[in-house]
C-alpha positions in Angstrom: 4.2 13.6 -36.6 4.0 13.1 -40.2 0.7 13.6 -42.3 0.8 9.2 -42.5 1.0 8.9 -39.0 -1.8 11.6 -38.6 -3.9 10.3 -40.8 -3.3 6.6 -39.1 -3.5 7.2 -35.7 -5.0 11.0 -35.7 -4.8 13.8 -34.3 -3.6 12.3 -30.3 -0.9 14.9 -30.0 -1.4 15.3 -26.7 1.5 14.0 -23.9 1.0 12.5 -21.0 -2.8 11.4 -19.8 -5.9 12.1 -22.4 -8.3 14.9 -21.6 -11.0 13.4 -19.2 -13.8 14.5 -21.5 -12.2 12.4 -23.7 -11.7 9.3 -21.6 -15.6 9.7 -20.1 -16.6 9.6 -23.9 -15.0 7.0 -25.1 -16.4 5.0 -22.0 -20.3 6.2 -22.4 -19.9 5.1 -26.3 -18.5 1.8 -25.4 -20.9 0.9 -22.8 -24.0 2.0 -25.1 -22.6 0.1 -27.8 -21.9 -3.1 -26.2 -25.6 -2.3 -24.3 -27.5 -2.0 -27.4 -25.6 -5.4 -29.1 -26.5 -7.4 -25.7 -30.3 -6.2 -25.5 -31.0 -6.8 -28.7 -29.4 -10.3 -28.6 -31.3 -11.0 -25.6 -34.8 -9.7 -27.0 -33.9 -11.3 -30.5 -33.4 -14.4 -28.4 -36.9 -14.3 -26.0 -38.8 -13.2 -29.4 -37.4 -16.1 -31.3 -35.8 -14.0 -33.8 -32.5 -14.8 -33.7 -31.2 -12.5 -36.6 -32.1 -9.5 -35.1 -28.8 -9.5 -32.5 -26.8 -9.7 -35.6 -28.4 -7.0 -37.4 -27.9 -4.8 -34.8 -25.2 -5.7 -34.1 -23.6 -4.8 -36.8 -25.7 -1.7 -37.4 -24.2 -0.4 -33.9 -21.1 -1.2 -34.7 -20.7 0.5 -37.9 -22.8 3.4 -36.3 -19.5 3.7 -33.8 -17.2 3.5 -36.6 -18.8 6.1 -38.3 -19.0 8.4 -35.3 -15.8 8.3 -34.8 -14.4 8.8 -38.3 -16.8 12.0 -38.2 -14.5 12.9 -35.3 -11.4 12.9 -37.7 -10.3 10.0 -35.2 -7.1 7.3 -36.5 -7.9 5.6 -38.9 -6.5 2.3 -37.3 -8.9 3.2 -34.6 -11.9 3.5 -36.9 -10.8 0.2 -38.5 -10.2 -1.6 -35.2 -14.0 -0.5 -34.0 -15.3 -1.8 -37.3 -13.7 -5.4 -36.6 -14.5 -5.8 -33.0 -17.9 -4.7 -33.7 -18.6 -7.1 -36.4 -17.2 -9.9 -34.4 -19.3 -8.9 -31.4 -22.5 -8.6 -33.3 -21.2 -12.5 -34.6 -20.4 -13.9 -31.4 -22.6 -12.1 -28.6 -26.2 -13.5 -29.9 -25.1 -17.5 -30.2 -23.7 -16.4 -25.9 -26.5 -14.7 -25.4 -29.1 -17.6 -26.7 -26.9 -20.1 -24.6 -27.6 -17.5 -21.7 -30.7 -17.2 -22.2 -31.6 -21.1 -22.6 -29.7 -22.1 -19.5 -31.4 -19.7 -17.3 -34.7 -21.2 -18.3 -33.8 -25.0 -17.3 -31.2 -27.4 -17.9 -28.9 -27.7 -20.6 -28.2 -31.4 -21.9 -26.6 -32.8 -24.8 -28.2 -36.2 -26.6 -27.5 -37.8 -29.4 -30.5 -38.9 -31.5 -30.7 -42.4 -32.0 -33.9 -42.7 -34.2 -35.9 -40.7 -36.0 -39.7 -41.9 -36.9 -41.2 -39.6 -39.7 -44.8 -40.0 -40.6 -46.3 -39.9 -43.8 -48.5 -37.1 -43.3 -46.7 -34.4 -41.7 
């Protein structure tokens, strides 16, 4: 492998199936990850802070990115972690809210027909 495709996809010279140390890792980071955006979507949500999924979210996911570039991993892999975890911490607190909300009753859409404003509030 040249030093391009090294320093895209890493060091993976391996053949055949990854060590399982390897594959066990990759699952415990992944699963903490995507358990630490959830919860703190979830609490954001029953606090009524709604930002705090986000920031978190991205927080963990550029936490994983970072660990794994410490880990002289590909590059492409690094980059792919960053994206995915950016969407996730975009897109996981707006599911979890809907989650959330629908567990506690029903979920209706209306359309407002008036709106009566008073002149001292």
């Amino acid at each position: 492998m040249s030093y391009d495709g090294a320093f895209l996809w890493g060091p993976a010279n391996f053949s055949g199936r990854p060590p399982a140390r390897l594959v066990v890792e990759g699952v415990v980071v992944g699963v903490l990850t995507a358990g630490l955006v959830a919860g703190a979507a979830v609490t954001g949500v029953l606090t009524g802070f709604d930002t705090v999924g986000t920031v978190v979210g991205v927080v963990v996911g550029l936490a994983a990115a970072w660990y794994l570039f410490s880990t002289n991993a590909g590059r492409v892999l690094v980059g792919a972690v960053a994206l995915l975890g950016g969407a996730l911490a975009w897109w996981i607190p707006g599911q979890a809210t809907q989650a959330v909300l629908a567990a506690r009753g029903e979920d209706r859409t209306v359309v407002v027909t008036e709106v009566h404003v008073h002149r001292y509030e």
